[in-house]
C-alpha positions in Angstrom: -35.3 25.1 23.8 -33.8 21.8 24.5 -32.9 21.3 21.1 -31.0 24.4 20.4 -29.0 23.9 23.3 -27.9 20.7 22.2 -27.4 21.4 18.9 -24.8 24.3 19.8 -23.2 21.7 22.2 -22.8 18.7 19.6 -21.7 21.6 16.7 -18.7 22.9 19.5 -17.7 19.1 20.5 -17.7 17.9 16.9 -15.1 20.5 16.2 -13.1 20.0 19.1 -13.0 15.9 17.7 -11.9 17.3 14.2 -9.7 20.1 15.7 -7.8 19.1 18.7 -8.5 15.5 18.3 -7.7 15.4 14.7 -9.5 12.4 14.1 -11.1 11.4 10.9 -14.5 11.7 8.7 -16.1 8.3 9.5 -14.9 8.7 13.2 -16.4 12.2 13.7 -19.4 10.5 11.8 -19.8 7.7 14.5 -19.4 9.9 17.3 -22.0 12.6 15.7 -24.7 9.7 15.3 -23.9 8.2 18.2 -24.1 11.4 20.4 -27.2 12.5 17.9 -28.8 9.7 19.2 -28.9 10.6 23.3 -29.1 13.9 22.5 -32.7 13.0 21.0 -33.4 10.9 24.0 -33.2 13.8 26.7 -34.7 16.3 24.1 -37.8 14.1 24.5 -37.2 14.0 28.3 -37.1 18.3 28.5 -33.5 18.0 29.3 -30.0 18.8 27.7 -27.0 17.9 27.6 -25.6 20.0 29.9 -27.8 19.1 32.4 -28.0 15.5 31.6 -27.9 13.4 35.4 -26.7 9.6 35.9 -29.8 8.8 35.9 -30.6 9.7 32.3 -27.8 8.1 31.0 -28.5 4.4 32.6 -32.2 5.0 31.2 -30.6 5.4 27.8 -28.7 2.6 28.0 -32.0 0.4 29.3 -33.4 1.6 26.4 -30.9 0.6 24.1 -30.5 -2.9 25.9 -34.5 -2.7 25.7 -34.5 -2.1 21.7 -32.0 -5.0 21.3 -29.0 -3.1 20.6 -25.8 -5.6 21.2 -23.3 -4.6 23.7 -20.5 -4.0 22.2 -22.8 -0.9 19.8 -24.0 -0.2 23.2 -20.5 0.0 24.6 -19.3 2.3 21.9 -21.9 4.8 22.3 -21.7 5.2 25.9 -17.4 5.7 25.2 -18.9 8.8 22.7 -21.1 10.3 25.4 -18.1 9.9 28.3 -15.4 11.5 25.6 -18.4 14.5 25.3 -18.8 14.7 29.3 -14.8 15.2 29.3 -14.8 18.2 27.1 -17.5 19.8 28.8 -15.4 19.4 31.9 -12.5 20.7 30.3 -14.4 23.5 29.0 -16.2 24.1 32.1 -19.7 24.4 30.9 -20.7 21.6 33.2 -19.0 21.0 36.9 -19.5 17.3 37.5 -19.5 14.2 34.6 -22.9 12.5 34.8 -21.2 9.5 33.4 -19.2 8.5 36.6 -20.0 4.8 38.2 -21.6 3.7 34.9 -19.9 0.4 34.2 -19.6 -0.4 30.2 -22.2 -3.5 29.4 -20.6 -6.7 29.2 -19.2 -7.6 25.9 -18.6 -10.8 24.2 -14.9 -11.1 22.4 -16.3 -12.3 19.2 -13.1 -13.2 17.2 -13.2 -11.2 13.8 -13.9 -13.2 10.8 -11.1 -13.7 8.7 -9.8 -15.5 6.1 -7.3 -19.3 6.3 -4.0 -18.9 4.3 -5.4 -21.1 1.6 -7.8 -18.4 0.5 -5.7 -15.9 0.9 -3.3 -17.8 -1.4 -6.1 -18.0 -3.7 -7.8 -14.7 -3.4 -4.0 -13.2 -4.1 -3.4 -15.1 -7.2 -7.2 -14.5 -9.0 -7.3 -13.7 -12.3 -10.2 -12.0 -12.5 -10.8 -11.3 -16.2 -13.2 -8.6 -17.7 -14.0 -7.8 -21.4 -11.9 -4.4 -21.3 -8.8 -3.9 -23.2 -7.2 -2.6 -20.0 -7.7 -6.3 -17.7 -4.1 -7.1 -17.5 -3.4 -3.7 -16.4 -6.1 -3.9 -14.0 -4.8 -7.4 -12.8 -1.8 -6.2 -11.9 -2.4 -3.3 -10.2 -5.5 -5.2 -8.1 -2.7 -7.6 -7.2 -0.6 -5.3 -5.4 -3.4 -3.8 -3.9 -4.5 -6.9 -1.7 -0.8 -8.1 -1.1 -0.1 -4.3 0.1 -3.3 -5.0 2.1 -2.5 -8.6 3.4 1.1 -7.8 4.2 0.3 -4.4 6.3 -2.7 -5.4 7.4 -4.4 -2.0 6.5 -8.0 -0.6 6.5 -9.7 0.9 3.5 -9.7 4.0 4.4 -5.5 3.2 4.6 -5.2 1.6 1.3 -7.4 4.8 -1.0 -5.2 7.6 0.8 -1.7 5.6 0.1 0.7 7.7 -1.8 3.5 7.7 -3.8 5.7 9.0 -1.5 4.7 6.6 1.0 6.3 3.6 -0.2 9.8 3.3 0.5 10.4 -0.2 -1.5 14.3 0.3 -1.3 13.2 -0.1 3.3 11.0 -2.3 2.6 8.1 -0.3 3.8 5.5 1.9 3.8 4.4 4.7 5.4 0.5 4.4 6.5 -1.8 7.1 8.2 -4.6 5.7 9.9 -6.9 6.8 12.4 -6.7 10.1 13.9 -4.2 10.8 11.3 -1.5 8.9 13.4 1.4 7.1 11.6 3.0 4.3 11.7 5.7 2.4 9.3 4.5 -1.1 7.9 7.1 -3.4 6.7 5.8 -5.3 3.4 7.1 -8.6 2.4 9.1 -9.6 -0.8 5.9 -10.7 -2.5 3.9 -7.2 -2.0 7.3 -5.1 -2.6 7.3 -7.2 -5.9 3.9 -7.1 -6.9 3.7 -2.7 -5.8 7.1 -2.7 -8.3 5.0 -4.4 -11.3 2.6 -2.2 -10.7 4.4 0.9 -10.4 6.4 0.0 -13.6 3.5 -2.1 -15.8 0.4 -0.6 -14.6 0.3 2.6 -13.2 1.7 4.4 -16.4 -1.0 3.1 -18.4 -3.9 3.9 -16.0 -2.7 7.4 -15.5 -2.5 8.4 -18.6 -1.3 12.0 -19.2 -2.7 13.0 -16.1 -0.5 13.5 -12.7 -1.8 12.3 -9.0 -0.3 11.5 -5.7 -2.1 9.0 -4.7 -0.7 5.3 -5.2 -3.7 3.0 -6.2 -5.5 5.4 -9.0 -7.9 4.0 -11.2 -8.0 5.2 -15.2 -7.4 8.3 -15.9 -5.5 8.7 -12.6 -8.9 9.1 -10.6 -9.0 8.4 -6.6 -10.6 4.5 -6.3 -13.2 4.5 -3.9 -14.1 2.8 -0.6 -16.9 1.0 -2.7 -14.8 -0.2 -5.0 -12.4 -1.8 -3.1 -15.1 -3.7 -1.4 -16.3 -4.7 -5.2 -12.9 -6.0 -6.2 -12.7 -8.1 -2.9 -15.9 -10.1 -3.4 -14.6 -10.0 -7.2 -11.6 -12.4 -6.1 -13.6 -14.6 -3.7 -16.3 -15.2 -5.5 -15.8 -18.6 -6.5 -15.4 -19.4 -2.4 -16.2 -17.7 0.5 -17.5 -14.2 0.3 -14.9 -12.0 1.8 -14.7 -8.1 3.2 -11.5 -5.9 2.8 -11.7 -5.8 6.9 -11.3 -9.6 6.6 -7.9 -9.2 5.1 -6.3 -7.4 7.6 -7.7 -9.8 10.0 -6.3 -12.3 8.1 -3.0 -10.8 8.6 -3.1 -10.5 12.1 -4.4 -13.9 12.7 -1.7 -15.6 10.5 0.9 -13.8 12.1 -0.4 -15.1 16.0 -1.0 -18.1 14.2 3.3 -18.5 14.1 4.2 -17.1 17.0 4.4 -13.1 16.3 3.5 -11.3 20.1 1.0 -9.4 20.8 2.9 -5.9 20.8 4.2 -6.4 17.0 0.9 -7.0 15.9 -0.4 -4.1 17.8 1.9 -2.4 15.8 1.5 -3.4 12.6 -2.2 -2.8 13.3 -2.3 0.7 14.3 -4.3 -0.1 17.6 -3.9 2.6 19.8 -4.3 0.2 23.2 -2.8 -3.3 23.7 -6.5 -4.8 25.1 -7.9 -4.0 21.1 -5.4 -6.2 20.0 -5.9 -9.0 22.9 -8.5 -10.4 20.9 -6.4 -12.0 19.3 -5.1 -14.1 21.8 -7.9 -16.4 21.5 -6.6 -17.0 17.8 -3.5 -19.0 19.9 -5.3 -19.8 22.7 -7.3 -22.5 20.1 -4.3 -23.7 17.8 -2.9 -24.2 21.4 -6.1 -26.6 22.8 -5.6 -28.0 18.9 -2.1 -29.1 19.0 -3.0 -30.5 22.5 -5.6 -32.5 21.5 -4.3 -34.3 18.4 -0.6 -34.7 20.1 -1.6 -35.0 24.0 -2.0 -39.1 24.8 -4.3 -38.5 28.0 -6.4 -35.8 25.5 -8.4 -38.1 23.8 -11.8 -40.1 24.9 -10.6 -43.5 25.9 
């Protein structure tokens, strides 16, 4: 049956991606749905995916195109299905990769969203009060959390996993593992290093309790914060101006750092981006302060 086959195919590459590849949960998620997905599509064609042709492959894109299904989704999934096709040739179940000559769909570089330095300024020094006795605690440790996010521009998944024996405050640093458990160093400002030492001295005791655990950010009782609950505490600080996302804040820091002149390759860095043309989006963040400057400073820029 079809469907066996590709279920024993999907199960083999699956462990292969959190094997060999090492890479994360939500990635081995995407790739799992993603592959899920035209997996279905030639079980309801009589075919597998070991005998999948080109042919199949452009009519699942059509139909994703068809179903409108933006291009960069569409781009992503067809990246899953051509990382699949490569194991199979390394493991040699199949002899030739159907994905060959398929070009990825034209994408749009939408700019991320992020956030100006105002808000930032503002979302950074919220107060957000609550009616438990623990708030100032709270305040304090929710401080250092967005200027550890701000300054290293991390992702939530980065920020939740931090541990104590990540920060090196005496460098100036931390120690981040992001995607694919790959590591990088993140320098941190003198605002976050000061901030993470309140905590660490004010806060941290007091939400931990008698209890012991690794992790930096901790909420009481030493427990392991959430994804969710980062988000809450974001919207928490913006609420009284734009809504904002903890992704937006390491956009934010990206942005700002284009914004006065940092290249491309130190952001990349910062970042965790794995290729240089992720973090080329960014370009177009000094490509417009650039036609900006020009057009309030340029005498022939104006309408006459």
């Amino acid at each position: 049956m079809p469907s066996d086959t590709n279920s024993r195919v999907v199960s083999s590459f699956i462990d292969y991606l959190k094997v060999e590849k090492g890479l994360g949960a939500l990635t081995v998620q995407a790739y799992t749905r993603d592959i899920g997905q035209f997996a279905a599509f030639l079980d309801r064609a009589k075919r597998t995916l070991l005998t999948a042709r080109n042919d199949e492959i452009r009519g699942f894109i059509q139909q994703l195109f068809a179903n409108s299904v933006d291009g960069r989704s569409v781009a992503r999934k067809l990246s899953a299905i051509r990382h699949l096709y490569r194991f199979l040739l390394l493991d040699r179940r199949i002899e030739r990769d159907p994905t060959l000559n398929i070009p990825l769909p034209k994408q749009w570089k939408v700019l991320p969203k992020s956030l100006a330095l105002e808000e930032v300024e503002q979302m950074l020094t919220a107060n957000v009060t609550t009616s438990r006795k623990d708030s100032v605690v709270l305040a304090i440790r929710n401080r250092a959390m967005f200027e550890v996010f701000y300054a290293g521009a991390l992702r939530v998944s980065e920020i939740v996993s931090l541990k104590i024996e990540d920060v090196k405050l005496e460098m100036g640093c931390v120690l981040v593992r992001g995607k694919g458990d790959k590591e990088r160093i993140v320098p941190l400002g003198r605002s976050a290093q000061e901030a993470l030492s309140a905590y660490l001295r004010d806060a941290r005791p007091q939400l931990a309790g008698e209890r012991n655990s690794p992790v930096l950010f901790i909420a009481r009782g030493a427990k392991k914060i959430t994804r969710q609950r980062v988000w809450q505490m974001v919207r928490a600080a913006t609420e009284n101006g734009r809504h904002a996302s903890p992704h937006m804040l390491r956009h934010s820091c990206a942005t700002h750092m284009v914004e006065n002149g940092a290249d491309l390759r130190t952001v990349q860095t910062i970042l965790g981006h794995a290729d240089i043309s992720t973090t080329q989006i960014y370009t177009h963040v000094a490509l417009d302060r650039l036609k900006s400057v020009y057009q309030k400073h340029h005498p022939r820029a104006k309408a006459r």
